[in-house]
C-alpha positions as a Markdown table, in Angstrom:
| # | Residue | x | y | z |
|---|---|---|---|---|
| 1 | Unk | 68.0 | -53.0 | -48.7 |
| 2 | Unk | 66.3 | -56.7 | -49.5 |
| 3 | Unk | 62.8 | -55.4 | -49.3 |
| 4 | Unk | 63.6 | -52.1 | -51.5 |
| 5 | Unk | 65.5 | -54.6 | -53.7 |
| 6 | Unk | 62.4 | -57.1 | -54.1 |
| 7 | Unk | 59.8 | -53.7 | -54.8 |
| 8 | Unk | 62.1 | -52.5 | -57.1 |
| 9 | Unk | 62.2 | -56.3 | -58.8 |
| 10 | Unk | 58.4 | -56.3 | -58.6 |
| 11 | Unk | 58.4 | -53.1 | -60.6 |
| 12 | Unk | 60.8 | -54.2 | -63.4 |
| 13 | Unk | 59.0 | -57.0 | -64.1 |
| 14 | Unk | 55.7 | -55.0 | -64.3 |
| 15 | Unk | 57.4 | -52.9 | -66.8 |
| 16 | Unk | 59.6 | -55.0 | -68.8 |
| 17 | Unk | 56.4 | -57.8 | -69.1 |
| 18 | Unk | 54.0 | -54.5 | -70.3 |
| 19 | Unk | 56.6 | -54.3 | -72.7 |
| 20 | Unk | 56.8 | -57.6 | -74.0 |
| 21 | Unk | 53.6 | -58.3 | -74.2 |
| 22 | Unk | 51.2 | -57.6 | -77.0 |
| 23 | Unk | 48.1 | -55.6 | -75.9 |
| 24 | Unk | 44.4 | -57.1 | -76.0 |
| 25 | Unk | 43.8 | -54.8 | -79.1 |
| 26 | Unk | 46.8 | -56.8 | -81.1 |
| 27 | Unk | 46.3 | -60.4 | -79.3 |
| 28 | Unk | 42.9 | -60.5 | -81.2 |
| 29 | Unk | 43.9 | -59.2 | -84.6 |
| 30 | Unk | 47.0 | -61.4 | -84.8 |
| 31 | Unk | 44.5 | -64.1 | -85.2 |
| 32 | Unk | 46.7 | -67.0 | -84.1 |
| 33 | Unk | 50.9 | -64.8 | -84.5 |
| 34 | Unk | 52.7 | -64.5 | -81.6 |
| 35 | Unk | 54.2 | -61.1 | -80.5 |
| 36 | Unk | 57.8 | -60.9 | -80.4 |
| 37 | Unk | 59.7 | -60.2 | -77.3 |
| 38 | Unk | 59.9 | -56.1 | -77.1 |
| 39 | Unk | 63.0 | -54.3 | -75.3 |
| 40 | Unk | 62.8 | -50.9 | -73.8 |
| 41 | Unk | 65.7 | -48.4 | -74.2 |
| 42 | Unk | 67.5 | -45.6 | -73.8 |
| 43 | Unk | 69.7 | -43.4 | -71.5 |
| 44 | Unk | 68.0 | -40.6 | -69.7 |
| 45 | Unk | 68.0 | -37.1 | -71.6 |
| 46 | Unk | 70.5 | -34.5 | -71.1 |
| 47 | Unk | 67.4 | -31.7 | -71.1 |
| 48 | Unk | 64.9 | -34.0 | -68.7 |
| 49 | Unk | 61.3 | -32.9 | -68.2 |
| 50 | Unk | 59.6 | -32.7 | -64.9 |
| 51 | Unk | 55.4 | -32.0 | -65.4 |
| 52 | Unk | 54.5 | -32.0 | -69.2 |
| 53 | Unk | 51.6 | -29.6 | -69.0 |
| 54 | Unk | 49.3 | -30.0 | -71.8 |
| 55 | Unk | 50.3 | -26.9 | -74.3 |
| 56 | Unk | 47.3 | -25.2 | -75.9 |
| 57 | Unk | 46.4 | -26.9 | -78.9 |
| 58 | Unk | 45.4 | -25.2 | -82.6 |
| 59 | Unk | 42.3 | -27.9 | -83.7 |
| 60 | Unk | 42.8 | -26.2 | -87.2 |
| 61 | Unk | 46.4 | -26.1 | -87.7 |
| 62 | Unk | 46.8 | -28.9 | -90.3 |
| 63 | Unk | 50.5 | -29.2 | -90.8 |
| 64 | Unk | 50.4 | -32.7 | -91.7 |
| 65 | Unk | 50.4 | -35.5 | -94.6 |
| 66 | Unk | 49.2 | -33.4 | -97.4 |
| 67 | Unk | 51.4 | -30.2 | -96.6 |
| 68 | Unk | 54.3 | -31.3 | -94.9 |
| 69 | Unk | 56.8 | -33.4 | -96.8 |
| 70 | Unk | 58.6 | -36.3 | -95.4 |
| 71 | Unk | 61.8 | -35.1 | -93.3 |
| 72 | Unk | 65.1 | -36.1 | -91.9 |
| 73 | Unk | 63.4 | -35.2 | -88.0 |
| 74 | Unk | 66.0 | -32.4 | -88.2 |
| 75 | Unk | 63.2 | -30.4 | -86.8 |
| 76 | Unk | 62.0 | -32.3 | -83.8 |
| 77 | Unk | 62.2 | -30.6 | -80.4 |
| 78 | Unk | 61.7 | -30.9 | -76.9 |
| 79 | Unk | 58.0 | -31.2 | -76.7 |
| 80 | Unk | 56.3 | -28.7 | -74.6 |
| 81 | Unk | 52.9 | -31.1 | -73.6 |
| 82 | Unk | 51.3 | -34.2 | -75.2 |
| 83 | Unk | 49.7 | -32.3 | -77.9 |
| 84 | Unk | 53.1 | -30.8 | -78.9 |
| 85 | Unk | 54.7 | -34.0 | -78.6 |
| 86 | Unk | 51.5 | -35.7 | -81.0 |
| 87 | Unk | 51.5 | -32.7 | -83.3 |
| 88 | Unk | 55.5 | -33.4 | -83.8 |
| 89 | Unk | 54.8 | -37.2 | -84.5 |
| 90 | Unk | 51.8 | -36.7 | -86.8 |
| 91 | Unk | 53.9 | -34.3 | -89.3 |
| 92 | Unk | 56.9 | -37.3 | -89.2 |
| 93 | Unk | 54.4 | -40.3 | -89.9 |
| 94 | Unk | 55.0 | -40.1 | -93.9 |
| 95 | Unk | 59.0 | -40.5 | -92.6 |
| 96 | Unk | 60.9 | -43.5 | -92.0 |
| 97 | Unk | 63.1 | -40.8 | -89.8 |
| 98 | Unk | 61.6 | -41.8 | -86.8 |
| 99 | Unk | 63.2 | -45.3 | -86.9 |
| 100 | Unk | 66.0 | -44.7 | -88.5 |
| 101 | Unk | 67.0 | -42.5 | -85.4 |
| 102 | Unk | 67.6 | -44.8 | -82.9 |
| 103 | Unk | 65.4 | -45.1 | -79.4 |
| 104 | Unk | 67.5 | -42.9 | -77.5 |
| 105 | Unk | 67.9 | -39.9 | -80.3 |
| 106 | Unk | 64.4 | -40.1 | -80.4 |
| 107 | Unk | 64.3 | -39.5 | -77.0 |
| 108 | Unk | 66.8 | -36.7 | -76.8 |
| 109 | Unk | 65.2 | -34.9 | -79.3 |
| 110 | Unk | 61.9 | -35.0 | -78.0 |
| 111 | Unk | 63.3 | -34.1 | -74.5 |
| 112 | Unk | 62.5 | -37.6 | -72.9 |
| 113 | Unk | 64.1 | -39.1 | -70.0 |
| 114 | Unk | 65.1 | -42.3 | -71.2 |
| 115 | Unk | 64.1 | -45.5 | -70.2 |
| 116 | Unk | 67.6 | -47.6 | -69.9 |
| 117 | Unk | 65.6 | -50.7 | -69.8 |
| 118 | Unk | 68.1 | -52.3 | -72.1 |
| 119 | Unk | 71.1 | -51.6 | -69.9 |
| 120 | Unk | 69.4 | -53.0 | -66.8 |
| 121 | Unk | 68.3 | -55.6 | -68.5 |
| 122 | Unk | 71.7 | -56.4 | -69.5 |
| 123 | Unk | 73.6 | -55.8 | -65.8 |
| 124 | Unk | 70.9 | -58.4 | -64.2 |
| 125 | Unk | 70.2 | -61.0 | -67.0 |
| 126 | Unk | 74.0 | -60.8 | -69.0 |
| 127 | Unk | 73.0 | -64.1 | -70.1 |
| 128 | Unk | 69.7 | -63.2 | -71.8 |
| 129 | Unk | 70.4 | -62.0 | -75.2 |
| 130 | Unk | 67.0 | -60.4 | -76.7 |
| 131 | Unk | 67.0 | -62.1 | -80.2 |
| 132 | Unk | 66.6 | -65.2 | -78.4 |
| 133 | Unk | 63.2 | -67.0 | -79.4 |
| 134 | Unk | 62.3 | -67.6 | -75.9 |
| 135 | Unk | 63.7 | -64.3 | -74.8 |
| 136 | Unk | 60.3 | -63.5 | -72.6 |
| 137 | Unk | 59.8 | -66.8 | -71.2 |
| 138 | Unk | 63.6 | -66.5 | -69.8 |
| 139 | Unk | 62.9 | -62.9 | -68.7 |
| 140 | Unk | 59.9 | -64.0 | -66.8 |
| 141 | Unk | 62.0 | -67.4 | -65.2 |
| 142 | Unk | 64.8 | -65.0 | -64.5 |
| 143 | Unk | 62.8 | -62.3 | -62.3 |
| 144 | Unk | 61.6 | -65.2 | -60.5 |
| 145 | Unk | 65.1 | -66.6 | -59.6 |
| 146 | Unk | 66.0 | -63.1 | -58.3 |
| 147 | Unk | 63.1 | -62.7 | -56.0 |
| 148 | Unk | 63.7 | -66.3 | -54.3 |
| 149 | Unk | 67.6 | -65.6 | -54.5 |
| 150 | Unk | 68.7 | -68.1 | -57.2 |
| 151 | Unk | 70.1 | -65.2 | -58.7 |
| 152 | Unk | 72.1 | -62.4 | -57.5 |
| 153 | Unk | 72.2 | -58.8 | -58.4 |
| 154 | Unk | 75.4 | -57.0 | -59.0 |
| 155 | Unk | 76.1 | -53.8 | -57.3 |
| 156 | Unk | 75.7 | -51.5 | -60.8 |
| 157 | Unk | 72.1 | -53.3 | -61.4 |
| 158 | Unk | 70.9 | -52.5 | -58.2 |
| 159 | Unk | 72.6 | -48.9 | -58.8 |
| 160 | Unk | 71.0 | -48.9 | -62.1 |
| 161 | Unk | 67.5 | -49.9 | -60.8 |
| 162 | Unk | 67.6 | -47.3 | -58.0 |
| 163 | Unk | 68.3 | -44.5 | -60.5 |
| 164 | Unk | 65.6 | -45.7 | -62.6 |
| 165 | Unk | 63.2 | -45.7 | -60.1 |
| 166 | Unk | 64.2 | -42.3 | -59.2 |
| 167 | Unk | 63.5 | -41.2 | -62.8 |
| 168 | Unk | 60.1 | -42.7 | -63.0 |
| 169 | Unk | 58.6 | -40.9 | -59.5 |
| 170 | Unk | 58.8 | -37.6 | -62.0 |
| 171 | Unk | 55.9 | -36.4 | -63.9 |
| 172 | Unk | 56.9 | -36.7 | -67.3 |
| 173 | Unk | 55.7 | -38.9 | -70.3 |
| 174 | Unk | 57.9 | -41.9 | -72.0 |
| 175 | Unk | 58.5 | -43.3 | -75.2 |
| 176 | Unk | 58.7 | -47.0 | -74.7 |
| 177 | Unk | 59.8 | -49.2 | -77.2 |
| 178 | Unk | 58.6 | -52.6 | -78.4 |
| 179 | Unk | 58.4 | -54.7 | -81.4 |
| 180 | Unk | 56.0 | -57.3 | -82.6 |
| 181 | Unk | 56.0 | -60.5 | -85.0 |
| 182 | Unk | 53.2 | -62.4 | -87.0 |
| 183 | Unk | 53.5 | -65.8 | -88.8 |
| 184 | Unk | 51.2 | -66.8 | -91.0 |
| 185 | Unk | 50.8 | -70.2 | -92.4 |
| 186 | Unk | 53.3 | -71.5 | -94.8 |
| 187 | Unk | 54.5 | -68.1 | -94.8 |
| 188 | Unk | 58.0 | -66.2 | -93.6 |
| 189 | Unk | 57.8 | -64.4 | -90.2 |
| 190 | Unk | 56.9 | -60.5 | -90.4 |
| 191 | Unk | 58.0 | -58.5 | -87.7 |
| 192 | Unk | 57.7 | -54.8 | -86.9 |
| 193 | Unk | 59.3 | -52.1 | -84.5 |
| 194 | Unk | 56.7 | -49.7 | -82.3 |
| 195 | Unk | 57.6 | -46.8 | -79.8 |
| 196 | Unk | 54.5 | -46.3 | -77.4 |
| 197 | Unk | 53.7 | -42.8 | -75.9 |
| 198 | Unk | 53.0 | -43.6 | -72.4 |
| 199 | Unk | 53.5 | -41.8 | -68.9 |
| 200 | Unk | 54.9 | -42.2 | -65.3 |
| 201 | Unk | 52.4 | -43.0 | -62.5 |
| 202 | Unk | 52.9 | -39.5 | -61.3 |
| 203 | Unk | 52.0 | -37.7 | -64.7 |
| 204 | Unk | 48.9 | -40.1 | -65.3 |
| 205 | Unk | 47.9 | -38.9 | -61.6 |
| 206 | Unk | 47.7 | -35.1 | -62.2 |
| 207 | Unk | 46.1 | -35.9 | -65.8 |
| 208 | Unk | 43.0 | -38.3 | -64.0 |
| 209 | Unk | 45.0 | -41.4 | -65.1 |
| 210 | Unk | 45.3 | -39.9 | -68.6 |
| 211 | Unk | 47.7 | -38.1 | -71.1 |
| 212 | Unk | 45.8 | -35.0 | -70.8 |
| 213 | Unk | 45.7 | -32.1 | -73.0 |
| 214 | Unk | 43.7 | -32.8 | -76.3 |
| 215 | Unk | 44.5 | -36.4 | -75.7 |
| 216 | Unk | 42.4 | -37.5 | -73.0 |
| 217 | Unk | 39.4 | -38.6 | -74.7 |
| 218 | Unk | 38.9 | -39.3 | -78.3 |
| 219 | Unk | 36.7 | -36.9 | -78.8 |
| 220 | Unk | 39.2 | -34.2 | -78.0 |
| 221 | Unk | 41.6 | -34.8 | -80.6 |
| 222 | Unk | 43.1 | -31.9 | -82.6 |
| 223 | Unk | 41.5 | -31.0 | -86.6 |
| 224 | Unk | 44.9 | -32.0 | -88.1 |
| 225 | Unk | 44.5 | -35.7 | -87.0 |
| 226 | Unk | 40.5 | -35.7 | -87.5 |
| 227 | Unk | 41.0 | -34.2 | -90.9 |
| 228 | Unk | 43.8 | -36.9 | -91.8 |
| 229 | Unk | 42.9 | -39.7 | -89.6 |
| 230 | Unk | 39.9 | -42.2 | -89.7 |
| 231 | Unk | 37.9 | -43.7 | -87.1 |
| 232 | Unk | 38.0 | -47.8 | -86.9 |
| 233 | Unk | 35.2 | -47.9 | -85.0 |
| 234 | Unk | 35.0 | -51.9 | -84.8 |
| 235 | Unk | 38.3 | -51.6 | -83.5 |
| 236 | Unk | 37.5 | -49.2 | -81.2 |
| 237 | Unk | 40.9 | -47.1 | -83.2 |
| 238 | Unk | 41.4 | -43.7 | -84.3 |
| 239 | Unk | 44.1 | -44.5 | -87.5 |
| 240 | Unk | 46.6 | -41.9 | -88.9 |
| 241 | Unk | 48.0 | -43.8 | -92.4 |
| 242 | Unk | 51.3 | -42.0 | -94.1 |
| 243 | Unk | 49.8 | -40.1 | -97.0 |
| 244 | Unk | 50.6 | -43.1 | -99.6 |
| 245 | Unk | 48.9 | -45.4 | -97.3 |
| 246 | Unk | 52.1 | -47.6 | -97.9 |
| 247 | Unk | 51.4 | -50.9 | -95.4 |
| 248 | Unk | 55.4 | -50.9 | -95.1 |
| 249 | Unk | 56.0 | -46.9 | -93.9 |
| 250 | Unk | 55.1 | -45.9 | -90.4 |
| 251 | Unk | 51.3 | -45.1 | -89.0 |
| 252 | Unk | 49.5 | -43.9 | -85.9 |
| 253 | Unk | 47.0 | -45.9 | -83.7 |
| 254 | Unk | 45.2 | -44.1 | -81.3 |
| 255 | Unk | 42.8 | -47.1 | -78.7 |
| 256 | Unk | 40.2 | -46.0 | -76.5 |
| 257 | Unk | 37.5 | -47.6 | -74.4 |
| 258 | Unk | 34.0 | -47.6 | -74.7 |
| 259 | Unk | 33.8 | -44.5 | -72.7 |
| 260 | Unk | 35.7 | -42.4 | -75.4 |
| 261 | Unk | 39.0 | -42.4 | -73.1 |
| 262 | Unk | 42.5 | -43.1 | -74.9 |
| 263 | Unk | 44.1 | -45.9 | -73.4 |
| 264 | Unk | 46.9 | -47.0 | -75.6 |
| 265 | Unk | 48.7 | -44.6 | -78.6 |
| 266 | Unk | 51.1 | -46.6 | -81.0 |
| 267 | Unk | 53.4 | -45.6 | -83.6 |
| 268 | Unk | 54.4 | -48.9 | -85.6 |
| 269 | Unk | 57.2 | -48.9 | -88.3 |
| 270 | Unk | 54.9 | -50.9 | -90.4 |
| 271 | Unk | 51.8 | -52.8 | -91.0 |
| 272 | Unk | 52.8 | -56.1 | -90.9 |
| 273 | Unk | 49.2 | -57.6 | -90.7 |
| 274 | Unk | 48.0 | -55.6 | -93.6 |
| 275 | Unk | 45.8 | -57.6 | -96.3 |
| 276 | Unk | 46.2 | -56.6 | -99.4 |
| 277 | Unk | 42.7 | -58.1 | -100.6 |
| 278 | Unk | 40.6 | -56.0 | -97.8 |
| 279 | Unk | 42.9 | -52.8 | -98.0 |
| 280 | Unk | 43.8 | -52.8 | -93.9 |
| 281 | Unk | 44.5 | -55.4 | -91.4 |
């Protein structure tokens, strides 16, 4: 059980460091802010999801911004595919309904197994709260204590951990959730909340270490976001705003490398590094 114990630690603290840290896109637009420490949450969903297959996709079915009002997110469903599950997101962005549910509604209504990163992180670090300033330098001494046995892990972690594990050897995508902070000089922190549509090992297998679907390579993405969206090409971003283009209401950000293949999508609650004197961050 010690050496499934230490791969299982090995793999927490791949996922729960991916989560706190800010990715290379952010580090070198923050110009000098620090990214908050991010939590990951949720229970597993009572309707789970084993291989998302990417659904066919309409390229000229704009239901977004423009025509489809802000809503409560009494409408989402279990998404069928990655371009369901995008399509769903994209006619949301102009609401603040997809924060004001929390990370596990959000899951549950998208048909998501959850993460539960918050409740194993709780059962193995009780003593880490996550407001704490130096929550991910703690997290990062913690794990370390565990693997040379300076800590020890209770019966329902290792329970927990085991489960989770199972969960993730499925083929299914995940919602993981994150938040990020900036300071600027002489100025009041800003913080934000993000969920991240990412995938398990074995789903990013079948899809040639992808999402798949219309969401594999920039290129490929659907008319209702290429009609809507707008391509940062310095930033190497596809961008959906909200239709008021309202810095504190939520927005889209599609990364991908120079080969045209997505590597990172992000919703964010807000833009918290917007300038008001250039129009965008």
């Amino acid at each position: 059980m010690k050496n499934k114990t230490s791969s299982l630690l090995l793999w927490l603290a791949a996922m729960m460091l991916t989560a706190c840290s800010p990715s290379k896109e952010d580090k070198t637009k923050e110009n000098g802010a620090s990214a908050a420490s991010s939590t990951a949450s949720a229970a597993s969903s009572s309707a789970p999801q084993t291989d998302l297959q990417p659904a066919a996709s309409a390229p000229d079915n704009v239901k977004q911004a423009e025509s489809v009002p802000p809503s409560n997110c009494t409408d989402l469903h279990p998404a069928t595919g990655i371009d369901d599950l995008m399509q769903q997101i994209a006619e949301h962005i102009d609401s603040d309904c997809l924060f004001a549910l929390s990370h596990h509604e959000l899951e549950t209504r998208f048909g998501l197994p959850g993460g539960g990163y918050d409740n194993i992180q709780r059962l193995l670090f009780p003593d880490i709260r996550p407001e704490d300033p130096d929550y991910h330098q703690k997290i990062i001494l913690a794990i370390e204590d565990l693997r040379y046995g300076k800590r020890t892990i209770s019966r329902q972690a290792q329970d927990a951990l085991m489960e989770q594990e199972r969960r993730l050897r499925e083929a299914t995508l995940l919602l993981i959730q994150g938040s990020q902070e900036t300071r600027g000089q002489g100025e009041e922190p800003k913080r934000t909340r993000y969920f991240e549509v990412s995938a398990t090992p074995a789903y990013s297998s079948r899809h040639n270490n992808g999402l798949g679907g219309n969401f594999q390579y920039i290129g490929q993405l659907p008319g209702y976001l290429k009609i809507h969206g707008e391509m940062l090409e310095n930033q190497s971003l596809f961008r959906l705003s909200n239709r008021e283009r309202n810095p504190d209401k939520p927005f889209l950000d599609i990364h991908f490398d120079e080969n045209g293949k997505i590597t990172r999508i992000v919703v964010y609650e807000k833009n918290i590094y917007f300038n008001p004197n250039l129009g965008r961050r």
